[in-house]
NUBA-625253 format. One record per residue (C-alpha): residue in one letter; x, y, z. Coordinates in pm, 1 decimal. Example, Ala and Ser with C-alpha at 12.3 -4.5 7.8 and 13.67 -1.06 7.14 Angstrom:
BEGIN
+------+----------+----------+----------+
| code |        X |        Y |        Z |
+------+----------+----------+----------+
|    a |   1230.0 |   -450.0 |    780.0 |
|    s |   1367.0 |   -106.0 |    714.0 |
+------+----------+----------+----------+
END
This chain:
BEGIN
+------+----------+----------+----------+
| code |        X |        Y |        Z |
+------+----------+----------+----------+
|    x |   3443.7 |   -548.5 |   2567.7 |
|    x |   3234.9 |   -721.3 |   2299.7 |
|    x |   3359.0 |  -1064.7 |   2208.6 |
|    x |   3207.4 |  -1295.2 |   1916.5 |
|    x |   3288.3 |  -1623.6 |   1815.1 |
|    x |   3264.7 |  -1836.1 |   1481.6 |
|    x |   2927.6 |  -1630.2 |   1343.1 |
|    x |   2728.6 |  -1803.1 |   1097.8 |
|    x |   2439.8 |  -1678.2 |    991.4 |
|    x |   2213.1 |  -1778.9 |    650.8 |
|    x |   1885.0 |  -1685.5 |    475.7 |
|    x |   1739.9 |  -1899.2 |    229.7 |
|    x |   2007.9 |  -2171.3 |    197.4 |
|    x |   2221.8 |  -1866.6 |    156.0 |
|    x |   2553.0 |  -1850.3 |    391.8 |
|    x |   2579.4 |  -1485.5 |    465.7 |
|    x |   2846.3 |  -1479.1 |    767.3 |
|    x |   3083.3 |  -1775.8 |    762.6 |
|    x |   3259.4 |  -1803.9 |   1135.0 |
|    x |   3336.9 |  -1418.3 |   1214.7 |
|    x |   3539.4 |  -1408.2 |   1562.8 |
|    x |   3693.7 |  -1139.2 |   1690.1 |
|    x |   3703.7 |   -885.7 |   2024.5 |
|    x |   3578.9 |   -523.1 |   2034.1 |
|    x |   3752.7 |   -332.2 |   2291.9 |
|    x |   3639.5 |    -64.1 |   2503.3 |
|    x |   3780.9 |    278.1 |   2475.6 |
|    x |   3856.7 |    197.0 |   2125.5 |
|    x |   3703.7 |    273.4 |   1828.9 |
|    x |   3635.0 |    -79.7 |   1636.3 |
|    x |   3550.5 |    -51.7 |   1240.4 |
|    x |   3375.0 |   -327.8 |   1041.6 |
|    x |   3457.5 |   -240.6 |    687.4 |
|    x |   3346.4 |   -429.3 |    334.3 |
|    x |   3210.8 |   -318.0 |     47.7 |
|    x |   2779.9 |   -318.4 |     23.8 |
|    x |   2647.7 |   -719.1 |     88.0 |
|    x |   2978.8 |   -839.0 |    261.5 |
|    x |   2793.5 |   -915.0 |    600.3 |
|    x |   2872.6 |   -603.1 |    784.7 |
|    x |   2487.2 |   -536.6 |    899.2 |
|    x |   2391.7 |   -902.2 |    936.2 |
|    x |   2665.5 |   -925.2 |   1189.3 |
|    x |   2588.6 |   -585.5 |   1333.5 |
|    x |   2228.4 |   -699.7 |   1424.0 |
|    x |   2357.8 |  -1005.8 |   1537.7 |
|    x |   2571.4 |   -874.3 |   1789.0 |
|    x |   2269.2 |   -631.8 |   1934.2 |
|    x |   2005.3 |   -923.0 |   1920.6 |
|    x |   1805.6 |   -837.2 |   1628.7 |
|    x |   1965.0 |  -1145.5 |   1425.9 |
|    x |   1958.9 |  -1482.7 |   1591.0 |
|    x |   2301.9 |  -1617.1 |   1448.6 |
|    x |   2295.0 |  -1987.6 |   1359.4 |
|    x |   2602.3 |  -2101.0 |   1507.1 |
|    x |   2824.9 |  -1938.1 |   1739.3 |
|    x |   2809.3 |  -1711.6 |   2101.6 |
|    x |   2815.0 |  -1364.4 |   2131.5 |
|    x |   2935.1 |  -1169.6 |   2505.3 |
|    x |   2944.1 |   -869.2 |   2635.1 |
|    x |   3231.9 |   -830.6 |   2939.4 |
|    x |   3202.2 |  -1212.9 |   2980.7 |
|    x |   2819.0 |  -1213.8 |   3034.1 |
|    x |   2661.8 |  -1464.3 |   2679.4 |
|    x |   2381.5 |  -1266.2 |   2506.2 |
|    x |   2242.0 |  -1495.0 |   2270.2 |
|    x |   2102.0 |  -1742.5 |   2503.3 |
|    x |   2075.1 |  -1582.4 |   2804.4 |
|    x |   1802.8 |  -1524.3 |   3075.2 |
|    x |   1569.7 |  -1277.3 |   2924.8 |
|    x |   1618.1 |  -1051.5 |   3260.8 |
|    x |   2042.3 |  -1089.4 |   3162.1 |
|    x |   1982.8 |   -976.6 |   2751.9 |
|    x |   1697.0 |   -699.8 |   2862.9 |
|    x |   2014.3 |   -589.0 |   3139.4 |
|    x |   2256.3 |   -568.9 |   2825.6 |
|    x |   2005.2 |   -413.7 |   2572.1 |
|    x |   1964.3 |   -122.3 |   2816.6 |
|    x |   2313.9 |    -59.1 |   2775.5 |
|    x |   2321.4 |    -59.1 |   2405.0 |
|    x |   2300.9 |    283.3 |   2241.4 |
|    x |   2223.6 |    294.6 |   1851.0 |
|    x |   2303.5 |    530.6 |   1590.4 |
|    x |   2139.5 |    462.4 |   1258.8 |
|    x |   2238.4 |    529.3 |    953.5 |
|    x |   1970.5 |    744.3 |    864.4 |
|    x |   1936.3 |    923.5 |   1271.2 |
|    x |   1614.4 |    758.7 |   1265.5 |
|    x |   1479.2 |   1057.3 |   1442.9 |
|    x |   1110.0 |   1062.9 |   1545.1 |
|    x |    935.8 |   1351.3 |   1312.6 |
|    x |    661.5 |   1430.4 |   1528.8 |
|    x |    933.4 |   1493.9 |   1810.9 |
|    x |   1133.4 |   1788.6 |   1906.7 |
|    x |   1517.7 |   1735.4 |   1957.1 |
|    x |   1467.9 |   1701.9 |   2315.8 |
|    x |   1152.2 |   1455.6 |   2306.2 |
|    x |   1394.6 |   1255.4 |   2087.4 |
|    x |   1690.7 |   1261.2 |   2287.1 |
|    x |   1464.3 |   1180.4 |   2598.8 |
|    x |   1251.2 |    877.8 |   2424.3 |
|    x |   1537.1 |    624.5 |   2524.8 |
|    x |   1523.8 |    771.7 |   2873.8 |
|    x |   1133.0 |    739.6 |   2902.2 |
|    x |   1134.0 |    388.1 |   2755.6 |
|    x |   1448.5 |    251.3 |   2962.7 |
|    x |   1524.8 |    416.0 |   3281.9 |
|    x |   1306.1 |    489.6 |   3584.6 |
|    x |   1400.9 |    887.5 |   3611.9 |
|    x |   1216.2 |   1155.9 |   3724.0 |
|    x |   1111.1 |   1426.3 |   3453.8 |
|    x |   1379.4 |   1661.6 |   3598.0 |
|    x |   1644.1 |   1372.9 |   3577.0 |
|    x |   1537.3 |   1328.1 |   3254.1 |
|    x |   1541.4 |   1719.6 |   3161.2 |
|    x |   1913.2 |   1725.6 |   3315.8 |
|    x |   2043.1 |   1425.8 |   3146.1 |
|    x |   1868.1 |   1582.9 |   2812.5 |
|    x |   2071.0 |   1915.9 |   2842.9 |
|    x |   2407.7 |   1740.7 |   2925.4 |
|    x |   2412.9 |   1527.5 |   2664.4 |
|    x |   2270.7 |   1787.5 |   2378.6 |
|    x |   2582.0 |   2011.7 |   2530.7 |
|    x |   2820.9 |   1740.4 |   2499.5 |
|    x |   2739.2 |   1700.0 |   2117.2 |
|    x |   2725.6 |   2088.9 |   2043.4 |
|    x |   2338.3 |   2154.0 |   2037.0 |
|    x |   2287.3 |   2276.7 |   2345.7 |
|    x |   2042.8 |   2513.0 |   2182.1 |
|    x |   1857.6 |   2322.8 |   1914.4 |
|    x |   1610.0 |   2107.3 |   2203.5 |
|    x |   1314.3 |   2262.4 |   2070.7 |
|    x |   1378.9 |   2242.7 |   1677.5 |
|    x |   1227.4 |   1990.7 |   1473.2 |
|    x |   1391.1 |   1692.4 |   1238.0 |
|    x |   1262.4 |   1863.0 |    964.1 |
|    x |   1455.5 |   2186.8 |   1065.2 |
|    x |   1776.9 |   2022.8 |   1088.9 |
|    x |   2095.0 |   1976.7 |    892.4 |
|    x |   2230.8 |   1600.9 |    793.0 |
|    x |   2493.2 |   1661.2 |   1052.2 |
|    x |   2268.2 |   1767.0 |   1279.0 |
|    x |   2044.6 |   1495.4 |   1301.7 |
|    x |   2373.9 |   1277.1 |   1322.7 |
|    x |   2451.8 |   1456.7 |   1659.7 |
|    x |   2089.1 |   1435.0 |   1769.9 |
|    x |   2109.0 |   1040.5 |   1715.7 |
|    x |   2443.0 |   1046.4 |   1894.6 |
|    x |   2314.6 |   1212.6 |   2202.0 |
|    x |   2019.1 |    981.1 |   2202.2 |
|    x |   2261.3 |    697.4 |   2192.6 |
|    x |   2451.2 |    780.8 |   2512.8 |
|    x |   2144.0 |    943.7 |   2680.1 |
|    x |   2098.2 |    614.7 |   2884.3 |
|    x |   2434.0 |    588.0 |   2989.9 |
|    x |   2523.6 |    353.2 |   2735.1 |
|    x |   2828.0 |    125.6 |   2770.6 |
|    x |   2813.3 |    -28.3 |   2409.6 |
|    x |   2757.9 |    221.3 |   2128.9 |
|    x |   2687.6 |    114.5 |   1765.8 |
|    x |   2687.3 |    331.9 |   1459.6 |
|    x |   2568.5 |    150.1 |   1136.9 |
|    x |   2732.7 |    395.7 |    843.1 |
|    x |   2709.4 |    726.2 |   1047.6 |
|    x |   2911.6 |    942.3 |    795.9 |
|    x |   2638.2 |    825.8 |    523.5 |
|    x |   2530.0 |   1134.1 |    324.6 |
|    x |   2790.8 |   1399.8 |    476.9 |
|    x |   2973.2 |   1577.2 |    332.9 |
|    x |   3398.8 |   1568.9 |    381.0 |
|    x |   3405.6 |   1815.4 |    704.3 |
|    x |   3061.6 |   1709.0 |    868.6 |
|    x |   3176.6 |   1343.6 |    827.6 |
|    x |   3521.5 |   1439.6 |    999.3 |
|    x |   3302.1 |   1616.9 |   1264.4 |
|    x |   3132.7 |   1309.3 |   1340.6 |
|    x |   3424.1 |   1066.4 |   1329.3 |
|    x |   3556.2 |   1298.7 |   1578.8 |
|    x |   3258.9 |   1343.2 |   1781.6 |
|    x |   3193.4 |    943.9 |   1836.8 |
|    x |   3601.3 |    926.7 |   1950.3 |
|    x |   3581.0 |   1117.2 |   2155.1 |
|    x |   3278.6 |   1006.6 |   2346.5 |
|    x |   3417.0 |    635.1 |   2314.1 |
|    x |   3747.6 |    713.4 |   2480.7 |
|    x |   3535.8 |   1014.5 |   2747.5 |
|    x |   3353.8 |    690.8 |   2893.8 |
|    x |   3555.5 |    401.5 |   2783.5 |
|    x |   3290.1 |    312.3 |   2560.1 |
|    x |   3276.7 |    -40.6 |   2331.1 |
|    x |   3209.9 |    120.5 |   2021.4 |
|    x |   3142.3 |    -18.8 |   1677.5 |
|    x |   3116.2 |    153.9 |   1346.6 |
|    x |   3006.3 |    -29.7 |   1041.9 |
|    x |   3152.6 |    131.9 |    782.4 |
|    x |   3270.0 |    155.8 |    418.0 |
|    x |   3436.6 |    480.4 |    444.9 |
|    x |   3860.3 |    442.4 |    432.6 |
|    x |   3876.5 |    828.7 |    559.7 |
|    x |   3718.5 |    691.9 |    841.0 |
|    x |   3906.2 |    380.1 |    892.8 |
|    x |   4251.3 |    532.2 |    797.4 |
|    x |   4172.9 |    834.8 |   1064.1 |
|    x |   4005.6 |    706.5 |   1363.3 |
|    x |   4040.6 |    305.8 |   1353.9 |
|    x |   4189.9 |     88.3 |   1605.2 |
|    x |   4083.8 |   -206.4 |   1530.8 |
|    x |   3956.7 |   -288.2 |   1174.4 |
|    x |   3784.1 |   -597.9 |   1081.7 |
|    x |   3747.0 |   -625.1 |    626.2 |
|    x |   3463.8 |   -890.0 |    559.2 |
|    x |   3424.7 |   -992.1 |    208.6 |
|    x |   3179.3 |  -1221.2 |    132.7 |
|    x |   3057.0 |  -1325.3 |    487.7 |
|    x |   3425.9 |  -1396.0 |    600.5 |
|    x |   3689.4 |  -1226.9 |    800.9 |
|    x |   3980.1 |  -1159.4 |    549.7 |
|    x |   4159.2 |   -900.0 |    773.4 |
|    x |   4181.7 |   -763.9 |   1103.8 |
|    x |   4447.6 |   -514.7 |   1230.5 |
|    x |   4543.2 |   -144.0 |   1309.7 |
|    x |   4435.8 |    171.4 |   1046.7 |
|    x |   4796.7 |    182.0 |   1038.6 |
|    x |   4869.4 |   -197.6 |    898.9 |
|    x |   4610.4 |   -165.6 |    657.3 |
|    x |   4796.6 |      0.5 |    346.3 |
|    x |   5043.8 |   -290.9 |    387.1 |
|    x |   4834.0 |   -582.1 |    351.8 |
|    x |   4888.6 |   -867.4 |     84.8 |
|    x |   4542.9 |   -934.4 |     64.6 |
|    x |   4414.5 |   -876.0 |   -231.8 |
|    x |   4040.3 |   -837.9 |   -215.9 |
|    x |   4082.9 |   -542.0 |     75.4 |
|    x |   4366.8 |   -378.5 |   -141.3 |
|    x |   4127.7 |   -399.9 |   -448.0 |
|    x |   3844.4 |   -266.5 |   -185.8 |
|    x |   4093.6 |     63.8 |    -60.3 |
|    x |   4202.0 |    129.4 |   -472.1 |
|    x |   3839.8 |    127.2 |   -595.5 |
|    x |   3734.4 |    333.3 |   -226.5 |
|    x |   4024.5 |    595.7 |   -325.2 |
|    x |   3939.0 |    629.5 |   -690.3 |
|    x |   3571.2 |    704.5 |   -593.1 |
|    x |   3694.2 |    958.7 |   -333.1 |
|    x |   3901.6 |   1157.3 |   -599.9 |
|    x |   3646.0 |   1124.5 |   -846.4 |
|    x |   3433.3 |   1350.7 |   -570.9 |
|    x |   3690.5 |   1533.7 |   -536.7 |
|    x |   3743.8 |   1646.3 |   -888.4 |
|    x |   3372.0 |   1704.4 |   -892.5 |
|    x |   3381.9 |   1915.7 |   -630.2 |
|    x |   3623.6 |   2132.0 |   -727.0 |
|    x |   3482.4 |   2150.5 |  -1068.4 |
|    x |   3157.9 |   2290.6 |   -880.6 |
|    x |   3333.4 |   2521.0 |   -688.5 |
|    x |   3501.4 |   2673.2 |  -1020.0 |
|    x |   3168.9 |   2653.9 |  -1234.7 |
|    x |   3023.3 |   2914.0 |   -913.7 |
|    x |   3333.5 |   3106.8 |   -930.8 |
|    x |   3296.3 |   3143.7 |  -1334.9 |
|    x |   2892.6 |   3228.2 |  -1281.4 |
|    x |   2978.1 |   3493.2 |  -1052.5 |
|    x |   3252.8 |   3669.7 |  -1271.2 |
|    x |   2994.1 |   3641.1 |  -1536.7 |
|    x |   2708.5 |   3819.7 |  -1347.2 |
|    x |   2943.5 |   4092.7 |  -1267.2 |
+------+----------+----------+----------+
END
């Protein structure tokens, strides 16, 4: 469990979290949702350490992070897995190399620990037999599950995914949303997704934070959320859903602009 407390955070004289609190539960898939320049990332880098916030604390199951003995934040940060919006996947690295680069860098296990642990967790995301492609050879979705198994190579007990269904399409996005449930409630993971995405929220989140404009507006089930009064996160779902049918229409349209091409070429 991941609790924060009255975040503030500015750059330049500009206020760009204003008191965020709230708890992140394990087993539980937590969403931060807002629309782009809400706060969502500053306060995702705050919680993992790469932020210092101005005001407020920060713990992980009880333990403070911010301010901390070094030996106490280096303990947490070895527990922290990562998956980046864009995979972040090492080019000049093979699937496996980049699935075992956390394990090199963090753990002291043998090579055939390492080799094991590589396998398992390239099974347990459905590429058990893509260790010796390249990035370059993979799909979007792929890389996604390549970043996912690097995430919880180490073990991790905290798991943070900063827009992971950025760039999918529909399915592969569901595939993924599925994916990181699953793994959070398999090891009782504290995972949180930072997200704009209401598919996502609406389907897979139990506990939904809205920021808008550096401050908490909202916070409740996927299931409360279409019967909020506040305005700015209904405005935020009816803009979200008329961009998601507008993608729609656009796919279909491409899908009968195929079909008309290939009654043509007959």
């Amino acid at each position: 469990m991941i609790e924060i407390h009255n975040i503030h955070k500015s750059f330049n004289g500009v206020k760009v979290l204003d008191g965020i609190s709230g708890v992140f539960e394990s087993g539980k898939m937590n969403m931060l949702l807002g629309a782009s320049g809400t706060g969502k990332s500053v306060l995702l880098k705050c919680i993992v350490g790469l932020v210092k916030p101005d005001l407020g604390s920060i713990t992980y199951d009880g333990r403070i992070f911010a301010n901390n003995k070094l030996d106490i934040k280096q303990e947490i940060r070895r527990k922290i897995g990562m998956l980046f919006q864009g995979s972040a996947l090492f080019d000049s690295m093979n699937v496996s190399e980049n699935v075992e680069f956390p394990l090199r860098m963090l753990t002291d296990m043998s090579r055939e620990e390492r080799r094991e642990r590589v396998e398992f967790c390239l099974k347990r995301v459905g590429l058990e037999n893509a260790g010796k492609k390249m990035p370059s050879e993979l799909s979007g979705g792929m890389k996604k599950r390549v970043g996912i198994a690097r995430a919880i190579a180490p073990h991790c007990t905290y798991l943070f995914c900063d827009e992971p269904n950025s760039g999918l399409d529909p399915l592969t996005a569901i595939t993924i949303d599925e994916l990181i449930k699953e793994i959070t409630q398999e090891y009782n993971i504290t995972t949180l997704v930072v997200t704009h995405d209401m598919n996502s929220v609406l389907e897979y989140g139990d506990n939904v934070m809205f920021l808008y404009k550096g401050k908490k507006l909202w916070e409740g089930h996927s299931t409360e959320i279409m019967d909020t009064h506040v305005k700015e996160l209904n405005d935020f779902i009816f803009s979200n859903r008329l961009m998601r049918d507008a993608k729609k229409v656009e796919q279909i349209e491409e899908q009968l602009e195929e079909e008309q091409n290939r009654e043509d070429q007959k």
